[in-house]
C-alpha positions as CSV (number, residue, x, y, z in Angstrom):
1,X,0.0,0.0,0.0
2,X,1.8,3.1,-1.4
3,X,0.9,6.7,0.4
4,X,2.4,9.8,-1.2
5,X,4.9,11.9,0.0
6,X,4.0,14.4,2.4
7,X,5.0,17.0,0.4
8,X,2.6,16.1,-2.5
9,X,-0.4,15.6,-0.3
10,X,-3.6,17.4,0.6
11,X,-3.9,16.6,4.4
12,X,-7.0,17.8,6.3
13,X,-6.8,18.2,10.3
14,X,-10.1,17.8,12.0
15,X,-9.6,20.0,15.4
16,X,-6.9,22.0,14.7
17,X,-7.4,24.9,17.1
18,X,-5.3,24.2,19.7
19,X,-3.2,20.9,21.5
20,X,-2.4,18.1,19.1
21,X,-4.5,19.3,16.1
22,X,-2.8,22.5,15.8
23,X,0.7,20.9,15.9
24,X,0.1,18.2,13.5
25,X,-1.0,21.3,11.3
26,X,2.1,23.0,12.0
27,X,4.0,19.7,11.5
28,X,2.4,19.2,7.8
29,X,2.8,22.7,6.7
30,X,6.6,22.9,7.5
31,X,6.9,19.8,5.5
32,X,4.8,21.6,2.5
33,X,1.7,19.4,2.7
34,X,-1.6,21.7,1.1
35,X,-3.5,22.3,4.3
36,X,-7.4,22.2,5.3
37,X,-7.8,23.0,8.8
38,X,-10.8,22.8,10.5
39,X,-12.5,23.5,14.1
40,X,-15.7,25.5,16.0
41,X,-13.9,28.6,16.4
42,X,-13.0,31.5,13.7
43,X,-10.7,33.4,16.0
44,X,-8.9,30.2,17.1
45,X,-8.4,28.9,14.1
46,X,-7.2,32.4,12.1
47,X,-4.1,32.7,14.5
48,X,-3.1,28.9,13.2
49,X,-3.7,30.0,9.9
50,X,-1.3,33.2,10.4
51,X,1.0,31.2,11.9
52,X,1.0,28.3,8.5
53,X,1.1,31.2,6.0
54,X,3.7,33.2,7.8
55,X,6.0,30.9,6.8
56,X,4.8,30.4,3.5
57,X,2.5,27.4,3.9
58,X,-0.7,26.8,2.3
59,X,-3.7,26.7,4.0
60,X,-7.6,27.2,4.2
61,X,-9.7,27.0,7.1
62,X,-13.4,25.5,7.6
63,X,-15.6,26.0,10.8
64,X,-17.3,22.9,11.5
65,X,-19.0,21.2,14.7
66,X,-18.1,17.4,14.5
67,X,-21.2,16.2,16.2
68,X,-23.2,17.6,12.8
69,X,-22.6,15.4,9.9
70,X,-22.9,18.1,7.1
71,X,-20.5,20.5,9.0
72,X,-18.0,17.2,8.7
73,X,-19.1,16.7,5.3
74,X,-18.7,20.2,4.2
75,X,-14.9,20.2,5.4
76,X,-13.9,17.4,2.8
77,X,-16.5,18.8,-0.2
78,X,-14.4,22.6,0.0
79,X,-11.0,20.2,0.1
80,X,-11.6,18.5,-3.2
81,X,-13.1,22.3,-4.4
82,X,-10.0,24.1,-3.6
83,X,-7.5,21.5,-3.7
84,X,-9.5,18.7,-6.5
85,X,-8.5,15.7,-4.2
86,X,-7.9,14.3,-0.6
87,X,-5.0,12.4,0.3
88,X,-4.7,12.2,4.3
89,X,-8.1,13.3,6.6
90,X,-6.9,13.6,10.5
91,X,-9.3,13.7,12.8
92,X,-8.1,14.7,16.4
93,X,-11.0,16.4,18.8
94,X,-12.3,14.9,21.7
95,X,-14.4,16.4,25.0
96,X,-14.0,14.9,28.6
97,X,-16.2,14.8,31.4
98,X,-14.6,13.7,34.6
99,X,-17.1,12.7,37.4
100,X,-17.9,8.9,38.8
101,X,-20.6,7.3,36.4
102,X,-23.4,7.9,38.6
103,X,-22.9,11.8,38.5
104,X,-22.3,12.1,34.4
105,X,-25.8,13.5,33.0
106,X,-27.1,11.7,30.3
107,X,-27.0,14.8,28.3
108,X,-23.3,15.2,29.2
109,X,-22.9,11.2,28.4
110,X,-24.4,11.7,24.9
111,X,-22.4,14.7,24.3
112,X,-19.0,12.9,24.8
113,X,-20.1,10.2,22.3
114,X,-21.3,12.7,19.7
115,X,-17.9,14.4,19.5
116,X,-15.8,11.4,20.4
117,X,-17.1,8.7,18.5
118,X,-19.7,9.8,15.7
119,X,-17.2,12.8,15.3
120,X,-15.0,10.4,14.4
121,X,-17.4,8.3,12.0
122,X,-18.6,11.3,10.1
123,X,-15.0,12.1,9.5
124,X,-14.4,8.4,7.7
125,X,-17.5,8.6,6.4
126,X,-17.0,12.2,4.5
127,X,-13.7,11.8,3.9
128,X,-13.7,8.1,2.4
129,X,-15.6,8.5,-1.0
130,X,-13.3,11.0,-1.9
131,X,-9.8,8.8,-1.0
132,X,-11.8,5.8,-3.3
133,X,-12.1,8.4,-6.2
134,X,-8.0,8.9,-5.4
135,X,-7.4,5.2,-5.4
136,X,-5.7,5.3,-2.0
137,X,-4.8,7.3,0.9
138,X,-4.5,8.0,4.7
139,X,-7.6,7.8,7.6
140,X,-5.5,9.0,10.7
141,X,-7.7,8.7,13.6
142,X,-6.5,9.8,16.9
143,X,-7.9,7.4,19.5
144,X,-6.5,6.9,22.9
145,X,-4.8,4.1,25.2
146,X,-8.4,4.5,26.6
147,X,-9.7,2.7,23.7
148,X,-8.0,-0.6,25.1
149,X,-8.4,0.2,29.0
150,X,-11.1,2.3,29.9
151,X,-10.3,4.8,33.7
152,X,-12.4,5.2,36.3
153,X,-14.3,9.1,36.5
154,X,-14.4,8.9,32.9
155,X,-16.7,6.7,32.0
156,X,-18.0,8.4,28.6
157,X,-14.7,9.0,27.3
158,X,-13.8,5.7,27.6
159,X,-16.9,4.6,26.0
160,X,-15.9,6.7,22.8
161,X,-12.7,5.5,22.6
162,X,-13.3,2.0,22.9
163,X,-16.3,2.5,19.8
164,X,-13.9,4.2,18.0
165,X,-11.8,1.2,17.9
166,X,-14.6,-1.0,16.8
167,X,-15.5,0.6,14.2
168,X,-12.1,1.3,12.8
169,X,-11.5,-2.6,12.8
170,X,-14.4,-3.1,10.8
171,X,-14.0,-0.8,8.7
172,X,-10.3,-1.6,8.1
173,X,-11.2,-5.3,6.9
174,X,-13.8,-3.9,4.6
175,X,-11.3,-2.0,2.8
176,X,-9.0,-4.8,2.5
177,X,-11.3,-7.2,1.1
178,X,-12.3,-4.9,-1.6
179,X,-9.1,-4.8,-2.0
180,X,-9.0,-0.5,-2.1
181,X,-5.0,0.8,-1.2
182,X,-6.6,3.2,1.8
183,X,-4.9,2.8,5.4
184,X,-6.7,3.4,8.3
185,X,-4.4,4.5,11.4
186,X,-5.8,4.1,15.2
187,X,-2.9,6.6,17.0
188,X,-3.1,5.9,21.0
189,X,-1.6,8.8,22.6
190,X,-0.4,8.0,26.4
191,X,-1.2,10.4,29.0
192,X,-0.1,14.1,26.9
193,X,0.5,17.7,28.2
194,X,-2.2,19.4,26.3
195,X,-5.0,21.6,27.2
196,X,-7.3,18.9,27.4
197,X,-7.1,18.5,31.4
198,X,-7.8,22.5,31.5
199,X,-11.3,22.5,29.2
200,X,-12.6,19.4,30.0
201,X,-15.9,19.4,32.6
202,X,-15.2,18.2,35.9
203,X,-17.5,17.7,39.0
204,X,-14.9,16.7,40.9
205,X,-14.5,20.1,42.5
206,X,-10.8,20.5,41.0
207,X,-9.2,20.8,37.9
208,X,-8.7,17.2,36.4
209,X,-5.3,15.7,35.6
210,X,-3.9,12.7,33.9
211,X,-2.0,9.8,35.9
212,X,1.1,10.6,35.2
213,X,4.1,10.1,33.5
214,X,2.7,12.9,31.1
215,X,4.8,13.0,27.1
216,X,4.9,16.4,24.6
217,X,2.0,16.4,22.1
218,X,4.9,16.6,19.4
219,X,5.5,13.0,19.9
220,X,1.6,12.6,18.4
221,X,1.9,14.7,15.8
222,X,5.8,12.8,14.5
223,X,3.5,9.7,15.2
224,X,0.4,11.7,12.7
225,X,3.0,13.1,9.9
226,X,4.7,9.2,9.7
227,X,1.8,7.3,9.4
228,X,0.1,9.6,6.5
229,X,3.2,8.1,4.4
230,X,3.8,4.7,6.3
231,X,1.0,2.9,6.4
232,X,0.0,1.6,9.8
233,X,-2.2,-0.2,11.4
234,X,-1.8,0.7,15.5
235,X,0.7,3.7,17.3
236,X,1.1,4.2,20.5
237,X,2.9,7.3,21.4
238,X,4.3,7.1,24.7
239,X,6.0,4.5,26.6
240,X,3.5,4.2,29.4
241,X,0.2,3.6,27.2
242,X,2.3,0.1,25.7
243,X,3.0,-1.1,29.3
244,X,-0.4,-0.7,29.9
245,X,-1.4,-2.3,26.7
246,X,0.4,-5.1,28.0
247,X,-0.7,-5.5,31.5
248,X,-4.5,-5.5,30.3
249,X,-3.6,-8.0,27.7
250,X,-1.8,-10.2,30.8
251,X,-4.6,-9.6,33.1
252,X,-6.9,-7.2,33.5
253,X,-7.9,-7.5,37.2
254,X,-4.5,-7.0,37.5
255,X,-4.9,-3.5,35.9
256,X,-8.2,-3.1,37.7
257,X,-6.9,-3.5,41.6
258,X,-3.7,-1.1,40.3
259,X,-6.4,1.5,39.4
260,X,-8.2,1.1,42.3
261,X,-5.7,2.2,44.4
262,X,-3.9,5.2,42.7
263,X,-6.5,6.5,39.9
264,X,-9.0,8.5,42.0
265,X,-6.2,10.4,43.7
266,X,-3.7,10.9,40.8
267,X,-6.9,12.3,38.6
268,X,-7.4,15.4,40.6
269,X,-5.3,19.0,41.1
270,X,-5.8,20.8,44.1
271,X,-6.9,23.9,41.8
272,X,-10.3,24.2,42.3
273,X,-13.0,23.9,39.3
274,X,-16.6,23.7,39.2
275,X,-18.9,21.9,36.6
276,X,-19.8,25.6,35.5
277,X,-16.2,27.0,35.3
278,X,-15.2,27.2,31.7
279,X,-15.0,24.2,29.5
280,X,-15.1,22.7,25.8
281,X,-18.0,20.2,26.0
282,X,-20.6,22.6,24.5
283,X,-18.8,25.6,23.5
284,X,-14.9,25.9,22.4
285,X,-12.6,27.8,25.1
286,X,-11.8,30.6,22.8
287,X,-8.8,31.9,24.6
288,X,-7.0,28.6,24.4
289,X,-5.2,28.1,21.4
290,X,-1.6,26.6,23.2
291,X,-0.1,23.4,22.4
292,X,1.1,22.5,25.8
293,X,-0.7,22.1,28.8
294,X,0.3,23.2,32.6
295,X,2.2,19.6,33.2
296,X,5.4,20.4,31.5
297,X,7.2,19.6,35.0
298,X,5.7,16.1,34.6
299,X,6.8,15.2,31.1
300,X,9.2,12.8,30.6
301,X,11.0,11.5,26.7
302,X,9.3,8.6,25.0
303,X,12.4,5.4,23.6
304,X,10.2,3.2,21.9
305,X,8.0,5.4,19.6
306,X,11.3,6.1,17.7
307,X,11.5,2.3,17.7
308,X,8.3,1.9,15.8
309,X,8.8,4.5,13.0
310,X,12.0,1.9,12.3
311,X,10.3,-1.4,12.2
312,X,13.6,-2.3,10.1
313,X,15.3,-2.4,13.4
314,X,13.2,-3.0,15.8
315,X,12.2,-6.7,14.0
316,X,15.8,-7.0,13.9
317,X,15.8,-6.3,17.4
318,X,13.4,-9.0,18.4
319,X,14.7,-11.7,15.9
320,X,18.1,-11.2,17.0
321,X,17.0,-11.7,20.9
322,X,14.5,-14.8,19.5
323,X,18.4,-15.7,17.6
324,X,19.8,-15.7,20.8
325,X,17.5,-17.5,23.0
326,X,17.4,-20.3,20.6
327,X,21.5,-20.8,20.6
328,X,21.3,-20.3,24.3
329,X,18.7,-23.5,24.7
330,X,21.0,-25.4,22.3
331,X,23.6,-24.9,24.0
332,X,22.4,-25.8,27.3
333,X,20.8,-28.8,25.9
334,X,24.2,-30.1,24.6
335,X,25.4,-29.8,27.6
């Protein structure tokens, strides 16, 4: 499955206002992608667009809610207007709620998966006719380590994520057994220092937080620019979300006791927020358009996402250890 170079592509980023969205469209201008970029807010989204064309990139901007189909669809029909084709579609926002389950509104519930899942579906589902008409292309969908192990006080988000998933795996063997050159790409960021802690709804009475270690957003948006011209099927960026990846696969009553024990307390600041304060779940925050979040003390460097952008090496890496074990047992058996 052949993708482009990045350079000769028409890439569209889905959320680009502020956090990983508005990096990745950084990340693709610099390397001279044609740019759509798309979000709820004008004002947000015309400082990115500054930023791209200041140094000479090229790049249109679309205001669209993802929870409303024809806003989604509308961002792909003025790409193929402007640009005549689609190559890569990148679709990055998501909302948050943080309270216990019992305490989440079903409104608020509802809300989550509009934006978090059928956001995500109405992006595949505008984007896709138009990556058949090019023969191939790139569905980059940013997902979450929460779509293999869902956290307590986050209930809906984890519900989004985890539907995400399912649908990208159908929707990924459809493709293949028509036998149409498009790869879908399920990126699982660990825990990032974005903004996302500071506009999501909380009624836990503070400011919300990740469980730490926390990794740059820069590390998703590498991860984004690769796989539009590697095709791949999984990425997790950040070293944390693959151990946990593991231990869920190994046992996940395991994973649930661990949680038990530090996920309630790790969660929460002592900042104090109320459910009314200022969040994205409705309405964007319109003065936040920064990449980084207030954790930058907590971040820490991710090894094995370089790893994975050289599979060259790393199978090397495991067949050489597998190489090894095997003259290791011979030898001892000889013996």
């Amino acid at each position: 499955m052949g993708l482009k170079p990045i350079e000769d592509q028409v890439v569209v980023v889905v959320g680009a206002s502020s956090g990983i969205g508005r990096e990745t469209a950084l990340e693709f201008a610099k390397k001279r992608a044609k740019l759509v970029v798309s979000g709820r807010s004008e004002v947000k989204l015309a400082s990115l667009v500054d930023a791209i064309r200041n140094f000479g990139g090229e790049v249109i901007p679309v205001i669209a809610d993802v929870a409303v189909f024809e806003q989604v669809k509308a961002i792909a029909d003025k790409t193929v207007q402007v640009y005549g084709r689609l190559d890569t579609w990148v679709h990055v926002p998501a909302t948050a709620v943080f309270a216990p389950f019992e305490q989440t509104t079903p409104e608020e519930f509802k809300r989550v998966i509009e934006v978090n899942l059928l956001g995500q579906v109405y992006g595949a589902m505008a984007a896709l006719p138009y990556l058949k008409r090019e023969g191939r292309g790139a569905l980059i969908h940013v997902s979450s380590v929460e779509g293999i192990r869902s956290l307590p006080l986050q209930s809906s988000y984890g519900a989004s994520k985890h539907g995400l998933e399912g649908c990208l795996e159908s929707l990924r063997v459809e493709l293949q057994h028509e036998k149409i050159p498009i790869s879908v790409t399920s990126i699982k960021p660990s825990v990032m220092n974005t903004p996302f802690w500071d506009n999501a709804k909380t009624r836990l009475g503070v400011h919300p937080a990740g469980i730490p270690p926390y990794y740059d957003p820069r590390l998703v948006a590498d991860a984004i620019v690769y796989t539009a011209s590697h095709p791949t099927r999984d990425f997790f960026v950040g070293d944390s979300g693959r151990i946990l990846d593991f231990l869920q696969k190994l046992s996940p009553s395991f994973v649930d006791a661990i949680l038990a024990q530090i996920s309630f307390p790790l969660q929460r600041t002592q900042e104090p927020k109320s459910a009314e304060d200022s969040n994205n779940l409705y309405e964007p925050v319109l003065t936040e358009t920064r990449v980084d979040g207030d954790f930058s003390h907590s971040v820490i460097p991710a090894i094995l996402d370089w790893v994975d952008k050289n599979p060259a090496l790393k199978w090397g890496a495991i067949a050489s250890v597998a190489l090894a074990f095997a003259l290791t047992q011979g030898i001892r058996n000889n013996s």
